[in-house]
C-alpha positions as CSV (number, residue, x, y, z in Angstrom):
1,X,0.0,0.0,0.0
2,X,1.3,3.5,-0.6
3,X,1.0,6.2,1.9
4,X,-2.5,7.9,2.4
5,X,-3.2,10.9,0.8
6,X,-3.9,14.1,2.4
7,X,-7.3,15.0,3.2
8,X,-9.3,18.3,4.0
9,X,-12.3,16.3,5.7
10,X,-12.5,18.0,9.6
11,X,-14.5,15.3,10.4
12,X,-11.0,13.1,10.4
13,X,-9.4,13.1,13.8
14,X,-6.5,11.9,11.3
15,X,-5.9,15.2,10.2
16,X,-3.1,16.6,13.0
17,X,-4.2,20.1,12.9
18,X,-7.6,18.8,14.4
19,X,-6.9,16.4,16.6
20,X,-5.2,19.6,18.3
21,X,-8.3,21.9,17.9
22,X,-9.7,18.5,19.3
23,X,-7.8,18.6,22.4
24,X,-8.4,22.1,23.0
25,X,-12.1,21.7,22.6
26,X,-11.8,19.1,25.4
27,X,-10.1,21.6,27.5
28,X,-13.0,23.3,27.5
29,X,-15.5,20.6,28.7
30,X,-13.1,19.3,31.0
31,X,-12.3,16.1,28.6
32,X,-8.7,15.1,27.8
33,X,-7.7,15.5,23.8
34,X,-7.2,11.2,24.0
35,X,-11.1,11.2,25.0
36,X,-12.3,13.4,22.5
37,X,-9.9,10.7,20.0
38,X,-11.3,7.5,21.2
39,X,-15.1,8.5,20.4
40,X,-13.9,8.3,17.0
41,X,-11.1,6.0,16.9
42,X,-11.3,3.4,19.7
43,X,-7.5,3.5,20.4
44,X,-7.9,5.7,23.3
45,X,-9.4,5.1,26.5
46,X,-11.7,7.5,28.4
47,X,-9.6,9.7,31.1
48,X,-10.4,9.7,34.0
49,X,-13.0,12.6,36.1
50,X,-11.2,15.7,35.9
51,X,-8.1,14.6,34.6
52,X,-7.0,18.0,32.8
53,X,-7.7,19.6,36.5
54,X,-5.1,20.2,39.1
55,X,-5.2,18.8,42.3
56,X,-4.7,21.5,45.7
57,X,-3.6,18.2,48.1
58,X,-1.5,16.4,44.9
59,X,2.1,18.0,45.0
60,X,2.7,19.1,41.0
61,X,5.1,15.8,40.2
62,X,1.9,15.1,37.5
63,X,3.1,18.3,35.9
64,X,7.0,17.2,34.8
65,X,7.5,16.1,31.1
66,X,7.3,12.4,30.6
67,X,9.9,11.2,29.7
68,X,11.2,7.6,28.8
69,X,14.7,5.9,28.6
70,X,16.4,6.1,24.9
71,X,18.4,3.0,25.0
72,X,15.6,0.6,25.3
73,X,12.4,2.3,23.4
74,X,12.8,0.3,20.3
75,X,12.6,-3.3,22.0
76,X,9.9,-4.3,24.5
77,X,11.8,-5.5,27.9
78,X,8.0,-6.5,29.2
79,X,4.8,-8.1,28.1
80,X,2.3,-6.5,25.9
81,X,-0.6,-7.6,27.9
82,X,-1.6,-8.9,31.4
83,X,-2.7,-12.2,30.1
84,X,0.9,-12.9,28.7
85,X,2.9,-12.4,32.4
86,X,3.9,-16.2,32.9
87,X,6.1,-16.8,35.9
88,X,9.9,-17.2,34.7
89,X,8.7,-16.0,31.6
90,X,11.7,-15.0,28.9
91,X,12.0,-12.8,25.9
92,X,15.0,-12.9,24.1
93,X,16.0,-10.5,21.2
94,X,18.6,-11.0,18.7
95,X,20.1,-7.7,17.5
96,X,23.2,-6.5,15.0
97,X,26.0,-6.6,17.6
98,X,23.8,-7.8,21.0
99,X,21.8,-10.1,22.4
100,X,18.9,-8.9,24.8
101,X,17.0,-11.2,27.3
102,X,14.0,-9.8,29.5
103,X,13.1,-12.7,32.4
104,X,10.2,-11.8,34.6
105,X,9.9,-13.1,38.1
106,X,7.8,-15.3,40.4
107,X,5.2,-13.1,39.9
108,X,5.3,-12.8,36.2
109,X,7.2,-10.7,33.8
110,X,6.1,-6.9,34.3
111,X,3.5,-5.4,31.6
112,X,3.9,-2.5,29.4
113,X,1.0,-0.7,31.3
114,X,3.3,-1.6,34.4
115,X,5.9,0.2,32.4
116,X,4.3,3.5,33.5
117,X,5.8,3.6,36.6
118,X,9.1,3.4,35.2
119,X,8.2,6.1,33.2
120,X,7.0,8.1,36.0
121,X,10.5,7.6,38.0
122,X,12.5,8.3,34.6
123,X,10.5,11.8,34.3
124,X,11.1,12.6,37.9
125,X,14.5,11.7,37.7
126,X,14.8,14.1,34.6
127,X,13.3,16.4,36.1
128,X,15.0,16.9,39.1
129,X,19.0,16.5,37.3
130,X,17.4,19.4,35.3
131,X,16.9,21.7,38.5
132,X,20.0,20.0,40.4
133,X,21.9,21.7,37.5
134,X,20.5,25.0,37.5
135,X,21.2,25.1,41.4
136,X,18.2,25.4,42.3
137,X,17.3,21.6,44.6
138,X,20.2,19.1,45.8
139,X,21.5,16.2,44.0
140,X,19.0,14.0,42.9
141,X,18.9,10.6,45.1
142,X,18.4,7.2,44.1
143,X,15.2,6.4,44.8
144,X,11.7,8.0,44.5
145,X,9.2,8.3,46.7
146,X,6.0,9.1,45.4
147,X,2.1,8.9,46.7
148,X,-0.4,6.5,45.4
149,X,-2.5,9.2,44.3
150,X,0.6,10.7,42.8
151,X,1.1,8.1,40.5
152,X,-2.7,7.5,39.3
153,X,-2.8,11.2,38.7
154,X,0.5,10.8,36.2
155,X,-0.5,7.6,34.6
156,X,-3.9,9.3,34.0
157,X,-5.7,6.4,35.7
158,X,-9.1,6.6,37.9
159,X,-8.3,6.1,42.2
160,X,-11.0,3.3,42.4
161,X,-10.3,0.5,44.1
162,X,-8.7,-2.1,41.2
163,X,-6.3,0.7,40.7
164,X,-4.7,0.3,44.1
165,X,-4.9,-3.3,43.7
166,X,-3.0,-3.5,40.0
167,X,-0.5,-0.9,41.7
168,X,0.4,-3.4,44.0
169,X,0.7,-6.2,41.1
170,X,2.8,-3.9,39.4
171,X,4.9,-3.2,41.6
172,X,6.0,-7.2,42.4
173,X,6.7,-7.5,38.4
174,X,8.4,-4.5,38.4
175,X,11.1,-6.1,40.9
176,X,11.1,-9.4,39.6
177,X,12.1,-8.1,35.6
178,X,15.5,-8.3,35.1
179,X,17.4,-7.4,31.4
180,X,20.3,-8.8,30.6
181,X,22.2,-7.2,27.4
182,X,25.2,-9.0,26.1
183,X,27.8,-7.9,23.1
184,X,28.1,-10.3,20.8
185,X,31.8,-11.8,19.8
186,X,33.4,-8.7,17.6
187,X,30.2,-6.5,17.3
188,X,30.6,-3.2,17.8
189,X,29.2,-2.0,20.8
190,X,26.1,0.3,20.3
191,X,24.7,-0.3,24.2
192,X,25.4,-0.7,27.5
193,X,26.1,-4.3,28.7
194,X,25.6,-5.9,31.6
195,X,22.1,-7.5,34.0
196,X,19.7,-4.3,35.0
197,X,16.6,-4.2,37.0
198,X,13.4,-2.5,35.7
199,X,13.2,-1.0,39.8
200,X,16.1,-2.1,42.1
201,X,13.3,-2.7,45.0
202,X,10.1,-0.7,46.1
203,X,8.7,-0.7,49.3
204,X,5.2,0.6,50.9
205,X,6.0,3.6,53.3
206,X,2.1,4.4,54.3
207,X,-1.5,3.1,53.5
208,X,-4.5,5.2,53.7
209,X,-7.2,4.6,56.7
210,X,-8.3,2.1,54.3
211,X,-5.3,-0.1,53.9
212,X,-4.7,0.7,50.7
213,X,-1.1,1.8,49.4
214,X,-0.3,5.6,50.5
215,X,3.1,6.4,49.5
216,X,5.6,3.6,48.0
217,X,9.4,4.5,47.8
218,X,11.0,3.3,44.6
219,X,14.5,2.6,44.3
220,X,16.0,3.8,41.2
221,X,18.5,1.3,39.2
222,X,22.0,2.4,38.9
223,X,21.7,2.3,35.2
224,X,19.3,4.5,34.6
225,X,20.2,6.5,37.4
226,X,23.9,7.4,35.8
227,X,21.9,7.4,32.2
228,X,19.8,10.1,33.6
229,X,22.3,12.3,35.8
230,X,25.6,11.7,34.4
231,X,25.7,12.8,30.8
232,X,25.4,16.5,29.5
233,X,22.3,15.4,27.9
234,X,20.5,12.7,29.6
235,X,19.2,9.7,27.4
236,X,15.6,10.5,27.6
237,X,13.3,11.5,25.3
238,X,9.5,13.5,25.9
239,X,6.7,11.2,25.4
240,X,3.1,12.6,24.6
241,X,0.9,12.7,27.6
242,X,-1.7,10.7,25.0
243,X,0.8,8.0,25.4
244,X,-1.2,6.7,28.8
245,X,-4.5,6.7,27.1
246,X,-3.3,4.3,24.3
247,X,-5.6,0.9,24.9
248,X,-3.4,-1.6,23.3
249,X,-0.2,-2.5,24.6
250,X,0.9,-3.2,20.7
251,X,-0.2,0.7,20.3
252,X,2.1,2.0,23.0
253,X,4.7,0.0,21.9
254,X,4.3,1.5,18.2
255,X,4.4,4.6,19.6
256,X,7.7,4.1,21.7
257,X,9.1,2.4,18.5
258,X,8.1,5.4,16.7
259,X,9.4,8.0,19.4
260,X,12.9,6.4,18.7
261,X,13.2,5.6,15.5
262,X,11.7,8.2,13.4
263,X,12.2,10.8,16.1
264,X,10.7,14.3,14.2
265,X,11.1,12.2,10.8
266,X,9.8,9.2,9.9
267,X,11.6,5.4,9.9
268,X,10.6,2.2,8.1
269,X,10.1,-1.7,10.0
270,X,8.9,-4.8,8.4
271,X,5.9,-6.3,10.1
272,X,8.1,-9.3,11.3
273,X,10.8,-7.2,12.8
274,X,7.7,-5.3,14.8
275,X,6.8,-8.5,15.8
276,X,10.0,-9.4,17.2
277,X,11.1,-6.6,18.5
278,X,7.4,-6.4,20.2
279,X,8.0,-9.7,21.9
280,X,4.4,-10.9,21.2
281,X,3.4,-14.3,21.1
282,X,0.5,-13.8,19.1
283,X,1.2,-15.9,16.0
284,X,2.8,-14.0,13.0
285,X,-0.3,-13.5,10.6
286,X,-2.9,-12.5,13.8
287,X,0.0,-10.0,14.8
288,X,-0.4,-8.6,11.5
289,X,-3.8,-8.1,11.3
290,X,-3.6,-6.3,14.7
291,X,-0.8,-4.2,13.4
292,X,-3.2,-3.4,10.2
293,X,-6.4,-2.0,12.6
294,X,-3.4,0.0,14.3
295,X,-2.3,1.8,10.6
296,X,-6.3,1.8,9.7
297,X,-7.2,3.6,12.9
298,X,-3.8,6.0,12.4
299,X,-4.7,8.0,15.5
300,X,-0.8,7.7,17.6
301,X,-0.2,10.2,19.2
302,X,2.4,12.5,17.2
303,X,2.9,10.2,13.9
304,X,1.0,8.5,11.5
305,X,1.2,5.0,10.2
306,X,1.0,3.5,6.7
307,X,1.8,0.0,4.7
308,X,4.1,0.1,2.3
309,X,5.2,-3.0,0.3
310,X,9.4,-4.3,0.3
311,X,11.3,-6.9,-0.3
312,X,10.8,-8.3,2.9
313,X,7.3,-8.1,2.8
314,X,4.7,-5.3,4.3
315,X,6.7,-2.6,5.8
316,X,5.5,-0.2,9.0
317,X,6.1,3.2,7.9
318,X,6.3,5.9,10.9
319,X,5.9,9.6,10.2
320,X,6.2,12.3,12.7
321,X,3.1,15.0,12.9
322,X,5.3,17.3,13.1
323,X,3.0,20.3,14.5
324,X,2.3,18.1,17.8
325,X,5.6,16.8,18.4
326,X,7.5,19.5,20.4
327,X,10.1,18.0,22.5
């Protein structure tokens, strides 16, 4: 297939310029831009109540640019979905120069919706180098200590009771995911090496009158700790706040493939290398037709999708909107 053409219809949330007047209209009723999306496209969920609104008794840590790691955005070191998070489960990617393998614990491997909190701790982390640097708060430390309420009002998730619950859930295959990135025999090396934690522990500081989680304390990993704070410019890059709302763990990881690779231009995998690098065990020709509703539905956040045809067979093409991608 060749890339879509351009179209003039406003009744396309397609079209990037209104997908932004989109979002701004749902400033205005108090919807977020992914829920005025997913009436139209079903890739989005519904935000949560009064999720563009700021909270008086939530510190502003929902307010710092998400950002995500660099080095591992183009390979999924978790599970696409909840269903897949076998105990002892493995994934094992083999790349030009190294080999990469993601085990998950006794509680399962951790879920790319688990992956928030990572994000979340990344962002912080960013954040706070940022200010350490203009002298204006002290070193950041390694590890992060945020509410419960803190981390629902970042992830853009409701408070209701399941969400303390899959909190919890998360948490346990956060610590049990371990990466594991070796250089093969006379590659060059184009990443770090070595075994890393997703989280190097986490544990509960306070519950609410009801038992439920209050505040958690995170540990940071070393290695993403030094990626963050001990380079000129840190290896993260801004995700789209739209990024939580995406249903579909195979849209997020689109989207985080997409974020890397193409950047603010556009870059080019076959279906099978998505596949792989996705670490889905959906079979081959059902992962395909999922990837196709993803392209027909075209709604990422910041870049359109389209099939194009090589000689490895259909191609994912990944183009940057450039008018909503700022950072």
């Amino acid at each position: 297939m060749s890339a879509p053409k351009k179209t003039s219809d406003t009744a396309s949330v397609r079209d990037a310029s209104l997908r932004k007047r989109l979002g701004s209209l749902g400033d205005i009723l108090d919807i977020g831009p992914g829920d005025a999306v997913a009436k139209a496209t079903g890739v989005f969920r519904k935000p949560p109540a009064n999720d563009n609104q700021p909270d008086f008794f939530v510190p502003t840590i929902q307010d710092v640019p998400i950002k995500d790691g660099l080095d591992l955005m183009d390979i999924a070191v978790f599970r696409l979905a909840k269903s897949q998070t076998r105990k002892g489960d493995i994934i094992r990617h083999e790349l030009p120069g190294v080999t990469i393998t993601v085990a998950g614990g006794a509680h399962g491997m951790a879920t790319i919706m688990d992956y928030d909190i990572v994000l979340m701790m990344v962002s912080h982390l960013a954040e706070q180098t940022r200010l350490y640097r203009q002298g204006r708060v002290p070193k950041p430390a390694k590890f992060f200590r945020p509410s419960s309420v803190e981390i629902f009002k970042f992830c853009r998730v409701s408070r209701g009771g399941c969400s303390y619950d899959m909190l919890a859930e998360a948490l346990r295959r956060l610590q049990g995911t371990f990466i594991e990135i070796a250089q093969n025999t006379g590659a060059k090396k184009s990443r770090r090496t070595g075994y890393f934690p997703l989280i190097a522990g986490a544990d509960v500081i306070s519950k609410t009158d009801t038992g439920r989680i209050g505040t958690v304390e995170i540990i940071i990993p070393d290695w993403m700790y030094d990626a963050v704070t001990m380079h000129t410019n840190p290896e993260v890059l801004t995700v789209d706040p739209d990024y939580f709302l995406l249903k579909k763990g195979l849209a997020r990881f689109v989207y985080r493939l997409a974020r890397k690779a193409a950047g603010k231009n556009e870059a080019i995998y076959s279906f099978a290398s998505v596949h792989t690098r996705s670490g889905s065990t959906r079979p081959l020709n059902k992962f395909t037709h999922d990837l196709r509703a993803l392209i027909a539905d075209n709604a990422l956040p910041g870049y359109e999708l389209y099939e194009v045809s090589g000689i490895e067979g259909p191609q994912l093409c990944m183009r940057c909107r450039p008018q909503i991608l700022t950072g």
